[in-house]
N, C-alpha and C positions, 0 to 999 in steps of 0.2 A: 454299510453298517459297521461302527467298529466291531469286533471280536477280540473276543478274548485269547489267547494266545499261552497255552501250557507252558512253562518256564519249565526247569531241572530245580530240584531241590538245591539250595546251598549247603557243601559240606565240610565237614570240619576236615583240615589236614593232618593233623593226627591222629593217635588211637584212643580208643574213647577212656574215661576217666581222669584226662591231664582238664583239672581244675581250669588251671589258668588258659590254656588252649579253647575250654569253651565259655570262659568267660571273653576273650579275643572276639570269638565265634559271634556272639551275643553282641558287641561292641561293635561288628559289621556286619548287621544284621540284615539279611535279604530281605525278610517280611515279603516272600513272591513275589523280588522286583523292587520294593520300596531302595534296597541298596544303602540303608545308614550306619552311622557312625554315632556312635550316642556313646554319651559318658556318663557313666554309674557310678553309686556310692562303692565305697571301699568294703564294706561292711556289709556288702549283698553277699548271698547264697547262691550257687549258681546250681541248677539241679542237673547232675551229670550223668545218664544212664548208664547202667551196668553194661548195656553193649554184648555182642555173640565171643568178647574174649579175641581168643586166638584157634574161631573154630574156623577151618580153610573156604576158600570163597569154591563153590561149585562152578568152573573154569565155561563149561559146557550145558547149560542146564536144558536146551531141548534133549539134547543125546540122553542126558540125565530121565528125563520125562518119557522120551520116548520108551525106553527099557522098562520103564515102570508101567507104563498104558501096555505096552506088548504083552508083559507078564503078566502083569494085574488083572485087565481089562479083557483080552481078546485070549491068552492062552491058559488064564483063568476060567475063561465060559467055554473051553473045549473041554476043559478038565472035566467039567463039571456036568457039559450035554451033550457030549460026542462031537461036535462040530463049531464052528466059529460063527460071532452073530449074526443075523442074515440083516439085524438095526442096530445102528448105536445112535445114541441124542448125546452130544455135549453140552454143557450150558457152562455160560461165561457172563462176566460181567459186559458193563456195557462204559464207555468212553466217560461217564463221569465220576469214573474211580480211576486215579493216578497210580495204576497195577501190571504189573507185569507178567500176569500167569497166562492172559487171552492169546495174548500174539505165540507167546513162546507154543500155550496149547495146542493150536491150531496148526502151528509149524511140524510140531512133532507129527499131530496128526497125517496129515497128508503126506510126510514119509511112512508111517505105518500101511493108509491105505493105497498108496503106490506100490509098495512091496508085495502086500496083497493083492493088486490087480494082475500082478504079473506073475502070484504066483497063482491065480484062479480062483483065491478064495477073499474077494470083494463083499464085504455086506452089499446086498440089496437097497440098501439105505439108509445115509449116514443125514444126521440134523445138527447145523450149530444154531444155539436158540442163548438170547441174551436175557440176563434176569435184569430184566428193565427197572421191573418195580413202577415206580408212578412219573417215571425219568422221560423226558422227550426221545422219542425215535431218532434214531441216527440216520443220515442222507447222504448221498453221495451224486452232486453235480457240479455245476459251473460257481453256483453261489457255496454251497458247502461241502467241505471233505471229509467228511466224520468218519469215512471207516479208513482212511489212506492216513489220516492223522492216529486215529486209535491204535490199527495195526501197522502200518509202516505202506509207504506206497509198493514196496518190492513184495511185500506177502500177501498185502491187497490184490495186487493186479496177480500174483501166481495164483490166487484162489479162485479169482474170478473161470481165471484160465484154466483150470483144471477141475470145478468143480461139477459138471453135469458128466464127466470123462470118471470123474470117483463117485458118480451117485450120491453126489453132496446136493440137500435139496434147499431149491429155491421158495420164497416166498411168494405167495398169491395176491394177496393181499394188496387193493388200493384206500388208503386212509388218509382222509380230508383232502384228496384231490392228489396223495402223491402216491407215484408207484412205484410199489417197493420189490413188484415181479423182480427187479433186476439183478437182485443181490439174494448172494447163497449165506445172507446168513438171518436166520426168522428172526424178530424180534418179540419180544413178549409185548402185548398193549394189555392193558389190565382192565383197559372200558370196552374190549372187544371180547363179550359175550360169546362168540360162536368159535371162540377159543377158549373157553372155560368150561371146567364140567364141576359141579355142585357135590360135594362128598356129603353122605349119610351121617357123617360124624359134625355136631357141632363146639363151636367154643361161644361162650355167651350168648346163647339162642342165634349164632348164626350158622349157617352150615359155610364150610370153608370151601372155596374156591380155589382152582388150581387150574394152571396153562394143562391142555387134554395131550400135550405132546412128551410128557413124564408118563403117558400109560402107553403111547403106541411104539415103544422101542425096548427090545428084549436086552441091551447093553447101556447102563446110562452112566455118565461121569461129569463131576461136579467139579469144573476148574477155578479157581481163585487162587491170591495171596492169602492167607494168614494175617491178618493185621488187628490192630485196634481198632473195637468198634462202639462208638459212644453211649450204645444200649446194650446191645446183645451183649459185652464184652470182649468178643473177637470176628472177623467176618471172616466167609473163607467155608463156614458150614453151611452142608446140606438143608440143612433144616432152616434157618433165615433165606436160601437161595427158591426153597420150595415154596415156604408161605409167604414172602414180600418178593423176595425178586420174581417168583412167576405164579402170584397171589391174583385175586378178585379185589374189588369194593371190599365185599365183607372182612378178608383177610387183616387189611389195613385199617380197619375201621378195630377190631377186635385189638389188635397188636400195638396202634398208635393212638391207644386213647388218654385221658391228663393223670388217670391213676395206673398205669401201667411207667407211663416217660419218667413221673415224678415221683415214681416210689423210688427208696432211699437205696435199697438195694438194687438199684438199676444202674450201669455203669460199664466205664471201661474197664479190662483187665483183670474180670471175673465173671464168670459160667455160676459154678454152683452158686446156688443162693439168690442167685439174680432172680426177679423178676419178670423183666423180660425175656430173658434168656428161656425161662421154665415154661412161659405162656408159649411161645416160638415153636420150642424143640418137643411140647405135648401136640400139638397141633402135625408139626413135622412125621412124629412117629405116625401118625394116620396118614399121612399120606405114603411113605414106604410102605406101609401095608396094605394102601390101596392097591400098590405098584404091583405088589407082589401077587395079593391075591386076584386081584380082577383086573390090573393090566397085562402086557406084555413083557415083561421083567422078569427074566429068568435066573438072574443072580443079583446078590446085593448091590444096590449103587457104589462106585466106588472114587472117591475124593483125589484130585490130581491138585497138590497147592507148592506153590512158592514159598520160602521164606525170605525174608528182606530182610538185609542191615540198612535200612534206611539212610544210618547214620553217616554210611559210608560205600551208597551205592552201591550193593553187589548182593545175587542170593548166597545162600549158607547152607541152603537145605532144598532138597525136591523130593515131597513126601509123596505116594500116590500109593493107596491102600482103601482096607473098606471104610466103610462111616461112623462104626465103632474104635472107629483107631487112628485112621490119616488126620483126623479134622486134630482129634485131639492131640496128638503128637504135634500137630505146630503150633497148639494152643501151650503146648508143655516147655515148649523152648523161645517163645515170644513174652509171656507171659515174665519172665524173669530178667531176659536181655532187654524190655522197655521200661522197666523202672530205673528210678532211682531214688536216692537215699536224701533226705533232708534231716536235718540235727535240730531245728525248732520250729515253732507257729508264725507265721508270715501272716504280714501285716498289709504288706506290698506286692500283688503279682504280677511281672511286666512277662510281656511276651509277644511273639509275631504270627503269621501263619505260612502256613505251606501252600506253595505252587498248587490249585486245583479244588483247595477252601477260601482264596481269595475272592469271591465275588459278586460276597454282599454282606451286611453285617451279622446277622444270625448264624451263617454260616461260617464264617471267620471265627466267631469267637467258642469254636470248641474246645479250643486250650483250657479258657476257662470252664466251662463245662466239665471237660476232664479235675480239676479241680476241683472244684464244689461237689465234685460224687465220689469223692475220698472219705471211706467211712469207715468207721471201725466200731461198732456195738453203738449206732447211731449218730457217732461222734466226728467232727471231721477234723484228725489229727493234725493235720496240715496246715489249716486256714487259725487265725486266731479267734479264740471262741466265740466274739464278740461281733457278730457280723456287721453292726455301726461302726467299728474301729476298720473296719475290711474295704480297701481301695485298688482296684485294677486297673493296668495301664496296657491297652493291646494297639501294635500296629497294621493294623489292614487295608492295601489299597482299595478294596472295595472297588474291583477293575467294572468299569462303565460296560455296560450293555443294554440292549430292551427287553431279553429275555429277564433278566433281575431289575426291571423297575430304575434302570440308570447304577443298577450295583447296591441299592436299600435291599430290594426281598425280594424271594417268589411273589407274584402274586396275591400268592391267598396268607402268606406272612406280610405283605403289603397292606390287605387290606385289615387286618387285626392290628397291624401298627396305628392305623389311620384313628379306628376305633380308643386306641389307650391313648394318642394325640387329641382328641374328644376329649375323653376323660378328664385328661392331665388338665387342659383348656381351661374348663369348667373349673375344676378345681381349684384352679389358680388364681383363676377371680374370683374365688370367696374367700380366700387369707389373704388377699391385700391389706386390709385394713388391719389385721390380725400383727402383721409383720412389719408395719409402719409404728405400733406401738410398741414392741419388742426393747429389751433394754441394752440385748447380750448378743452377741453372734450363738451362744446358747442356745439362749431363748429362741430365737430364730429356727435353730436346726430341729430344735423340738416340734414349733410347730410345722413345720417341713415334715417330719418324718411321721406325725399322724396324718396329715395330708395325703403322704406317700402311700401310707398303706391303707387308707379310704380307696385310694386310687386302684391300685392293687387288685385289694379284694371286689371289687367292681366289676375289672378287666377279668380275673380270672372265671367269675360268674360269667360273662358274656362271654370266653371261649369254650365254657363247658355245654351251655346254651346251643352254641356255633356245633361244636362237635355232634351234638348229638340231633339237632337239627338235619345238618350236611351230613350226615353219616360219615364223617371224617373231618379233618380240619387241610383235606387239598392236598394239591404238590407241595412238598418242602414245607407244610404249613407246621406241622409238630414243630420245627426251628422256633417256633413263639416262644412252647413254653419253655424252649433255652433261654429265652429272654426276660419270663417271668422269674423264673430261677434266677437268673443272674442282677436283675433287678433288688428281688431279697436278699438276695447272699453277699452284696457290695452297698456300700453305703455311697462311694463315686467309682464307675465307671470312666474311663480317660481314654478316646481313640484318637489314635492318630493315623489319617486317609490323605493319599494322592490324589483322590477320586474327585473330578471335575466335569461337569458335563460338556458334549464337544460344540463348537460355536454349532454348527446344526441345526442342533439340538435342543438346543435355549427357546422357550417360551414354547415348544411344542407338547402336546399330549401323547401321553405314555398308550399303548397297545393293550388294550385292557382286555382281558378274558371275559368272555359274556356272562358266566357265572359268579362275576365279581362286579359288576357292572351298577349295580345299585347301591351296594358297601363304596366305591370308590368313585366318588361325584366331583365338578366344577375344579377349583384348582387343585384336588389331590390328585388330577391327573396330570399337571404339571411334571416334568423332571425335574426334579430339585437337587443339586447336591448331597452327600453323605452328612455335609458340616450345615449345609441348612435343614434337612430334615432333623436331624438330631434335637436343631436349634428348638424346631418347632415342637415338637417331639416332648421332650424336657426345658417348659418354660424357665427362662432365666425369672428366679425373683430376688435378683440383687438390689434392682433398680427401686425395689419396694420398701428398701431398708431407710430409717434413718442415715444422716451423714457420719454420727459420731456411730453407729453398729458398723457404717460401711469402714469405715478407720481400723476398726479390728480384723478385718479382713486381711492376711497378704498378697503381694501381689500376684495377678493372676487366678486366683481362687474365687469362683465363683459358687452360690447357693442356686443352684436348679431344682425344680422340685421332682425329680425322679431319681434326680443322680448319675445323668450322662449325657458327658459331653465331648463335640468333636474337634478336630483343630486338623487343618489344612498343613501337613507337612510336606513340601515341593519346592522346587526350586533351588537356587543357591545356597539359601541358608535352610533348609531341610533338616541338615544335622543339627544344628541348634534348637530347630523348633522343637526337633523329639527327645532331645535332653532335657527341654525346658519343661514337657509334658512329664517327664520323669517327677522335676524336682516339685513343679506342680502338683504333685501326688505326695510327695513327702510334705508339702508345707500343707495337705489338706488331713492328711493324717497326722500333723502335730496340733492344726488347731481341734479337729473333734477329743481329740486324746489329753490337752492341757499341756501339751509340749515333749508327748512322749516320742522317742529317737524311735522309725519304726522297722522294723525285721524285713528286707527285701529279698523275694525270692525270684531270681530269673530262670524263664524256663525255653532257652533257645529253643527248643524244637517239642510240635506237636506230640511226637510218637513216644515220648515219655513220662510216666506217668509218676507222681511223687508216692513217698512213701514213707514214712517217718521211724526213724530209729531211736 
């Protein structure tokens, strides 16, 4: 089966804020892999992050780490209860966050309790537990390397080797037939009930759930990076790693519902005021109190996080403190070094994505996500106010697998696509006739855009439906209402994908989850390409136009009736196709606007967020 295969970030050669360095940047653009060359207008914006400055790169950052766990963690709880802990629980993310704090954690770790073994004072019992969240189990065999790829094969096999000799414990655990005795490191499943224990507190008539392994260790530490995170506004806290990464059903069912993702104050690169964030970190506090009073937690949890310059490969910072202080402190110096400054309203937003959100299209397109949740007292500074005037241009390989449906979706955002492809269907064949009498390419987009939002408001009825039905909307399935967002906030969408299915592959049916199994029938099991689904997806209704409407058209501009579509960039001429999709966007923003020049904003890299001066 192909695999997908983790790339490095591409980085900029220089220091951050030279303009034209990252307009270069932008001009050979990696897109994870995609590797192009595109030519842009003169007169684009290029969005430059403020960047960690001239703070020094942390040379050493286990050494770093380590010092902070020894003081923080283990000579912190002597301080405090005569003796060193007899448990500690770490918890870390798990292999589908492109993060750096796991391996470096766990490194330090096992010099901590090596030093401890020999000096006689070993915990009794040390746990590394991964906040899964609703993410597939990691494996380690002949067909897959997941924890040799996560953490490196030399710290892999040292932990293997040393971890029943540190009373680092193994898991019990056999799940759908695989055993995962073998490996010292547990993982969180979230549908395994006899790992969850039901708290007395609830949030929306549910009582919250939480992995039972946060009550039985008297030392606990919360490892992660510090980064942007598309709802919470930064990941890396306690309190998202408690109630989603080692959460229940209910948890995620409370946390990821369509009025929690879609309220306005949800976003990257802000805490206070957030809505998510508030729902999260209320939730979170009960469970630290649970910890405290009715588990085995004899001192505050205390947060071990990286800081990234993404920008330029390297940490800055190794925070590790308690949870009133560590999480925020790299909330306090991330939050400022990932923006940057934009000087007007963008009309055009082109962009790619990063190594690790390459791997299907909902997920890809967080850039823009990040975008559209740019607000200020309702308002979204950024974008031009006009969202029919609003056109984006994103490149995403959309790398081929059968876990993402050939690189379209999870699953359960597969089969919600399937449902708005219905929709869209239907609707298409009742404005044929509608759009054959049209006078104006006007006229046309008019009737298109009540169309669009017939269609719309339909879909979003049926995932609200879905939600509350399924007590959830699935793995990765919240990535919809990225798409319903992004739907509304863009009058054209424009991707440009390598993504082809492998000869194999062709004419065979996709791997359907049994719980999706009645939503995704006959040929939507199909593989289909990114540039065919799309096609299907967002009926083309060009073809339904008069000849003298179709003349007003330029070329390459097509009327779909969603508003997105996809175009095959590969091969030798690659670089041309995705200049062409560029300019493609500018001729589709001068015909809706009457010939207006329109404001382009480039944003080479996910981890920055705009911000208007």
């Amino acid at each position: 089966m192909p695999k997908h295969k983790r790339k490095d970030i591409q980085q900029p050669d220089s220091e951050m804020g030279d303009i034209e360095q990252s307009r270069k940047r932008f001009e050979k653009l990696n897109a994870a892999g995609m590797n192009l060359e595109i030519k842009v207008p003169e007169n684009i914006e290029v969005l430059v992050p403020r960047g960690f400055g001239d703070k020094p790169t942390i040379e050493n950052p286990v050494a770093e780490l380590q010092r902070g766990l020894k003081e923080k963690v283990f000579e912190e709880f002597k301080r405090q209860n005569g003796r060193y802990p007899e448990s500690v629980l770490m918890v870390i993310s798990d292999d589908t966050r492109p993060v750096n704090t796991p391996r470096v954690a766990i490194e330090a770790l096992l010099n901590i309790l090596e030093k401890m073994k020999n000096s006689g004072n070993l915990p009794d019992k040390v746990t590394i537990l991964t906040g899964t969240g609703t993410h597939k189990l990691m494996q380690e065999d002949d067909k897959r390397q997941d924890f040799s790829k996560f953490l490196g094969k030399e710290l892999w096999e040292r932990l293997l080797s040393r971890a029943r000799d540190l009373h680092i414990q193994f898991d019990e655990r056999v799940i759908d037939g695989h055993d995962y005795s073998r490996y010292p490191i547990i993982q969180h499943w979230w549908k395994d009930p006899s790992s969850l224990i039901e708290l007395d507190a609830t949030m929306l008539g549910k009582k919250i759930q939480i992995n039972n392994q946060l009550f039985q260790h008297e030392a606990c530490i919360i490892a992660a990076d510090v980064d942007l995170h598309p709802y919470m506004g930064a990941s890396g806290g306690i309190y998202k790693f408690c109630i989603i990464g080692l959460g229940g059903p209910n948890n995620i069912f409370v946390t990821h519902s369509p009025d929690a993702l879609l309220d306005s104050t949800t976003g990257p690169g802000r805490a206070e005021g957030n809505k998510f964030f508030g729902l999260v970190r209320e939730m979170g506090l009960n469970v630290v109190n649970v910890q405290k009073t009715q588990g085995q937690l004899k001192m505050d949890p205390v947060s071990a996080n990286l800081i990234m310059d993404h920008y330029n490969k390297r940490v800055v910072d190794v925070i590790v403190d308690t949870i009133g202080v560590g999480w925020e402190q790299g909330v306090s110096e991330v939050f400022p070094a990932y923006r940057g400054d934009v000087t007007r309203e963008a009309d055009i937003v082109i962009g790619g994505v990063d190594s690790g959100k390459d791997q299907e299209l909902a997920q890809g397109a967080r850039l823009i996500d990040y975008v559209m949740r740019v607000n200020d007292h309702e308002r979204n500074p950024v974008l031009t106010g006009n969202s029919d005037h609003r056109v984006a241009v994103l490149f995403n390989p959309c790398v081929f697998s059968e876990g993402y449906m050939g690189g379209i979706a999870t699953a359960a955002t597969y089969a919600h696509l399937i449902k708005l492809k219905d929709i869209a269907t239907e609707r298409a064949s009742g404005i044929r006739d509608d759009l054959s009498r049209v006078q104006s390419v006007q006229d046309a987009l008019d009737v298109i855009k009540d169309a669009k939002t017939g269609v719309l408001e339909e879909w979003e009825k049926y995932l609200y439906d879905e939600y509350i039905a399924k007590q959830g909307f699935g793995e990765g399935g919240q990535r919809t209402l990225r798409v319903l967002n992004m739907l509304r906030n863009f009058n054209e969408i424009l991707i440009g994908t390598n993504n082809r299915i492998p000869d194999e592959y062709v004419d065979r049916d996709m791997k359907i989850p049994q719980e999706y199994s009645d939503q995704i029938r006959g040929t939507d099991r199909r593989y289909r390409s990114v540039v065919e689904f799309v096609g299907l997806l967002s009926p083309d209704l060009t073809e339904h136009l008069s000849l003298e409407v179709k003349k007003q058209l330029p070329q390459g501009v097509a009327l779909t009736l969603l508003g997105i579509r996809a175009f095959q960039v590969d091969g030798p001429n690659k670089d041309e196709m995705a200049s062409q999709i560029v300019h493609i966007a500018i001729d589709r923003h001068k015909l809706i606007t009457g010939g207006h020049e329109p404001n382009v904003l480039l944003i080479p890299d996910m981890h920055t967020l705009p911000q208007r001066i």
